[in-house]
N, C-alpha and C positions, 0 to 999 in steps of 0.2 A: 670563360672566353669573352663575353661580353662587356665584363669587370675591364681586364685587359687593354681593350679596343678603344672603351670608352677613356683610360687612362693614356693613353697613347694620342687620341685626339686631344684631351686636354692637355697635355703637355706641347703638342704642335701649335695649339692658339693659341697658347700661354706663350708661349717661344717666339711667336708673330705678332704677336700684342706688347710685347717689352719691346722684341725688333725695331716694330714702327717706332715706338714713342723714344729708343732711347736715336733712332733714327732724324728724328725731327729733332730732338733735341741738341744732337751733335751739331747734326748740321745748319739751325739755324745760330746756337754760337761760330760758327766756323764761317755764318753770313755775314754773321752781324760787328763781329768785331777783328780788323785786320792785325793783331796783336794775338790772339786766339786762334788765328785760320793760318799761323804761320809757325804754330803748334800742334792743333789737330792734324791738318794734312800729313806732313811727314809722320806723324805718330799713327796717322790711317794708313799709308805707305806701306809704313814700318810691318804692323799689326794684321793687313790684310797675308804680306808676304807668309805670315806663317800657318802653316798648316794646323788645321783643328786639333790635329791627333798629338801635336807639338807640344801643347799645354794640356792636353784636357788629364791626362795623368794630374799633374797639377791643381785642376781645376777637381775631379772627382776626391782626391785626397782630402783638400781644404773642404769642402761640401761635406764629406764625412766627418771630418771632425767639428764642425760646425753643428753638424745634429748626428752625435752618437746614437746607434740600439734604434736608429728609424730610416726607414725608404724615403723619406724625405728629401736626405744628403745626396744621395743618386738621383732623386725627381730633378733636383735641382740641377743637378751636373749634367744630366744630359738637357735642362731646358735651355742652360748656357751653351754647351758645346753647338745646338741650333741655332741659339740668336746670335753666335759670336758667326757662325757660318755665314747666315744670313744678312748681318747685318754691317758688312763690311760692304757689300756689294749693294745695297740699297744706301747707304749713305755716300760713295763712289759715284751712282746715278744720280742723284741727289744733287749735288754739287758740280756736276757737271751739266747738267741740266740748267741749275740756275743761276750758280755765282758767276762775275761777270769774270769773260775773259781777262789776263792780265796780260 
C-alpha cells in the first residue's frame, strides 16, 4: 500500500513538473513571437475544447506500444492524461495574465 501511494505521488509531480515547464515554454513562445501566438492560440483553443477522455484511449494505446511487457506504457499515460488536464488551463492563465491586450 505504501508502494502504491508513493507511485501515485510521484506520478502527480511528475505530471506538474512537465505541466509547468511545458507551460512556460508554450507560452513564452506564444509571447515572444507574433507569427507563433497566431498558431498556438487557436491550437490551445482547439486542444483545451477537448475532453481528456477524448484521446487518452489514444494516448494509453501509443504509450503501450511504446514500451511493451512494462507499467511504464500506463505510468506514462496517465502522467500525460494529468498534464494534458492541467496544462491547458495553466497556459490559458498564463497568457492572459501577461500577453498584451490586442
Amino acid at each position: 500500500m505504501p508502494y502504491d501511494a508513493a507511485r501515485s505521488l510521484l506520478r502527480m509531480f511528475a505530471s506538474l513538473a512537465l505541466s509547468v515547464l511545458f507551460t512556460f515554454g508554450y507560452a513564452y513562445a506564444a509571447a515572444k513571437s507574433r507569427r507563433l501566438e497566431r498558431l498556438l492560440i487557436p491550437a490551445l483553443d482547439i486542444l483545451q475544447s477537448v475532453p481528456v477522455l477524448g484521446f487518452l484511449t489514444v494516448a494509453v494505446t501509443g504509450f503501450i506500444v511504446l514500451f511493451p511487457d512494462s507499467m511504464l506504457g500506463l505510468e506514462c499515460a496517465s502522467i500525460f492524461a494529468i498534464l494534458t488536464s492541467q496544462a491547458w488551463k495553466m497556459i490559458r492563465f498564463l497568457l492572459l495574465r501577461h500577453l498584451p491586450a490586442a
